[in-house]
N, C-alpha and C positions, 0 to 999 in steps of 0.2 A: 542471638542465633549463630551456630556457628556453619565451618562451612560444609560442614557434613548436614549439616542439617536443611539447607536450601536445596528447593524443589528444582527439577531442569524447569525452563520454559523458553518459549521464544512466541514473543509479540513485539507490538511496535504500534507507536500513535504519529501519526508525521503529518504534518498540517503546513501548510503551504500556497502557492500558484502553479499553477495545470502550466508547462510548459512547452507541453507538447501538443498538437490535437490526437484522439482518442485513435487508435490504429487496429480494427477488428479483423479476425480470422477464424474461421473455422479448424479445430482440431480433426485430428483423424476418428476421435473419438465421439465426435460427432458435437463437444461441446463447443462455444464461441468464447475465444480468447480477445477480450480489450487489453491491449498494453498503450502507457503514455507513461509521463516521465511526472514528479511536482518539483519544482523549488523552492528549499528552503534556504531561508533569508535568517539566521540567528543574529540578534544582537551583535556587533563587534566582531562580527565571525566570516569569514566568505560563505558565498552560497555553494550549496551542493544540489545536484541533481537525483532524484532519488525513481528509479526505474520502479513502474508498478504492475501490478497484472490482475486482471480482476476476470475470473470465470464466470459465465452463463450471467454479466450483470444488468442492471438494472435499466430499462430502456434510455431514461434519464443522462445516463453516464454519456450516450452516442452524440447527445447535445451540447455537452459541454463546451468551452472553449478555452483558448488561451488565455492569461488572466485571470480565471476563477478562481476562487478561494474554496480550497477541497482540505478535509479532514481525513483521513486514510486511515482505519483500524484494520490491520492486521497481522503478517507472520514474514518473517525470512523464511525465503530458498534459495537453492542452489539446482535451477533446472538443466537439465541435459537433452540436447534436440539433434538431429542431424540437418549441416548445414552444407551443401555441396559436397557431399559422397564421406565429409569427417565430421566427427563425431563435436560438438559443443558447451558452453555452459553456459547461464546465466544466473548472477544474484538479482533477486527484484525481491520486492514486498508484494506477496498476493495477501492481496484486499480480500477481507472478508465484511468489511462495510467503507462503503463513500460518499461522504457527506459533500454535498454543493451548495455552499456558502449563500444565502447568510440563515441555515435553516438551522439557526441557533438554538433549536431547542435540542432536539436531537444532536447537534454536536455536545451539548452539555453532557447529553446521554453518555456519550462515548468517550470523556472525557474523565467522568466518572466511572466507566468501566476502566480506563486505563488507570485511572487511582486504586482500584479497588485489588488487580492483577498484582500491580508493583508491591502493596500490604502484604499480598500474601502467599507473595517467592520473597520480598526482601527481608 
Protein backbone atom coordinates (compact mmCIF):
# COMPACT_ATOMS: atom_id res chain seq x y z
CA UNK A 1 0.00 0.00 0.00
CA UNK A 2 1.33 2.99 -0.65
CA UNK A 3 1.17 6.32 0.91
CA UNK A 4 -1.40 7.83 -1.18
CA UNK A 5 -3.27 5.14 -0.42
CA UNK A 6 -3.59 5.18 3.52
CA UNK A 7 -6.78 6.19 5.10
CA UNK A 8 -6.51 9.40 7.77
CA UNK A 9 -7.23 8.04 11.24
CA UNK A 10 -6.63 8.75 14.79
CA UNK A 11 -7.10 6.06 17.56
CA UNK A 12 -5.17 4.93 20.29
CA UNK A 13 -5.15 1.59 22.77
CA UNK A 14 -3.19 2.63 26.04
CA UNK A 15 -3.24 0.29 28.93
CA UNK A 16 -1.73 0.96 32.02
CA UNK A 17 -2.31 2.19 36.11
CA UNK A 18 -4.81 4.98 36.92
CA UNK A 19 -2.41 7.49 38.35
CA UNK A 20 -4.53 9.89 39.18
CA UNK A 21 -7.94 9.68 41.06
CA UNK A 22 -10.88 10.36 38.56
CA UNK A 23 -11.56 14.44 38.75
CA UNK A 24 -15.32 15.14 37.55
CA UNK A 25 -17.05 18.40 36.18
CA UNK A 26 -19.79 19.56 34.69
CA UNK A 27 -19.53 21.30 31.18
CA UNK A 28 -21.35 24.31 30.23
CA UNK A 29 -23.00 22.03 27.88
CA UNK A 30 -24.54 20.34 30.51
CA UNK A 31 -22.38 17.14 29.87
CA UNK A 32 -19.93 15.59 32.77
CA UNK A 33 -16.38 15.59 32.05
CA UNK A 34 -14.07 12.82 34.06
CA UNK A 35 -10.45 13.56 33.43
CA UNK A 36 -7.38 11.30 35.27
CA UNK A 37 -4.21 10.64 33.99
CA UNK A 38 -2.78 6.34 33.34
CA UNK A 39 0.75 5.22 33.45
CA UNK A 40 2.43 3.52 31.23
CA UNK A 41 5.25 1.41 32.17
CA UNK A 42 6.90 0.05 28.46
CA UNK A 43 9.54 -2.52 28.78
CA UNK A 44 13.02 -0.83 29.01
CA UNK A 45 11.41 2.41 28.49
CA UNK A 46 10.56 5.38 31.16
CA UNK A 47 7.06 5.69 32.03
CA UNK A 48 4.78 8.32 30.60
CA UNK A 49 1.81 9.92 31.73
CA UNK A 50 -1.04 9.87 29.48
CA UNK A 51 -3.90 12.62 30.32
CA UNK A 52 -7.39 11.07 29.52
CA UNK A 53 -11.01 12.47 29.36
CA UNK A 54 -13.91 10.47 29.27
CA UNK A 55 -17.43 12.20 28.49
CA UNK A 56 -20.94 11.46 30.06
CA UNK A 57 -18.94 7.91 31.57
CA UNK A 58 -19.76 5.07 33.11
CA UNK A 59 -20.72 5.20 36.84
CA UNK A 60 -18.03 2.64 37.34
CA UNK A 61 -15.12 4.99 36.22
CA UNK A 62 -16.14 7.50 39.77
CA UNK A 63 -14.76 4.32 41.69
CA UNK A 64 -11.84 3.74 40.36
CA UNK A 65 -8.58 4.17 42.02
CA UNK A 66 -5.07 4.73 42.04
CA UNK A 67 -3.35 1.49 41.05
CA UNK A 68 -5.91 0.12 38.76
CA UNK A 69 -5.15 -1.62 35.74
CA UNK A 70 -7.52 0.36 32.86
CA UNK A 71 -7.54 -0.30 29.20
CA UNK A 72 -8.26 3.11 27.42
CA UNK A 73 -9.87 2.70 23.75
CA UNK A 74 -9.93 5.87 22.10
CA UNK A 75 -8.87 9.22 19.95
CA UNK A 76 -6.35 12.22 20.30
CA UNK A 77 -7.30 15.83 20.81
CA UNK A 78 -6.30 18.98 20.93
CA UNK A 79 -9.01 20.64 23.34
CA UNK A 80 -9.30 24.59 23.71
CA UNK A 81 -11.00 25.94 27.05
CA UNK A 82 -10.73 29.45 28.66
CA UNK A 83 -8.62 29.38 31.63
CA UNK A 84 -8.37 32.78 33.70
CA UNK A 85 -9.73 35.34 31.09
CA UNK A 86 -6.95 33.36 28.18
CA UNK A 87 -7.63 31.29 26.03
CA UNK A 88 -6.00 27.25 26.46
CA UNK A 89 -5.20 23.82 25.06
CA UNK A 90 -4.93 20.48 25.92
CA UNK A 91 -3.72 17.10 24.38
CA UNK A 92 -5.48 14.05 26.09
CA UNK A 93 -6.91 10.80 24.82
CA UNK A 94 -11.00 10.99 25.06
CA UNK A 95 -11.97 7.63 25.95
CA UNK A 96 -14.53 6.26 24.07
CA UNK A 97 -14.31 2.81 26.15
CA UNK A 98 -12.55 2.10 29.80
CA UNK A 99 -11.89 -1.07 30.82
CA UNK A 100 -11.11 -1.67 34.77
CA UNK A 101 -8.96 -4.49 35.00
CA UNK A 102 -9.11 -7.61 35.30
CA UNK A 103 -12.51 -7.61 33.19
CA UNK A 104 -10.44 -9.57 30.68
CA UNK A 105 -12.94 -10.37 28.60
CA UNK A 106 -14.00 -7.42 27.27
CA UNK A 107 -10.39 -6.14 27.29
CA UNK A 108 -9.64 -8.95 24.73
CA UNK A 109 -12.65 -7.27 23.03
CA UNK A 110 -10.91 -4.05 22.62
CA UNK A 111 -7.90 -5.42 21.96
CA UNK A 112 -9.17 -6.85 19.03
CA UNK A 113 -10.83 -3.97 17.84
CA UNK A 114 -7.43 -2.31 18.08
CA UNK A 115 -5.90 -5.08 15.77
CA UNK A 116 -8.71 -4.95 13.49
CA UNK A 117 -8.22 -0.59 13.07
CA UNK A 118 -4.37 -0.80 12.58
CA UNK A 119 -5.26 -3.97 9.28
CA UNK A 120 -7.09 -1.40 7.85
CA UNK A 121 -5.37 2.07 7.74
CA UNK A 122 -1.87 0.23 7.63
Amino acid sequence: MSKSELQACNFCLIRGQLSSLPRERSLPSGDILVQLEVTVRPDEAPASSVPIAIIDPDPAVALMQIGDAVTVRGRVQRRFFSAGGATASRCEVVADEVIIEPNARRRRRVVQAGQRLLEEHV
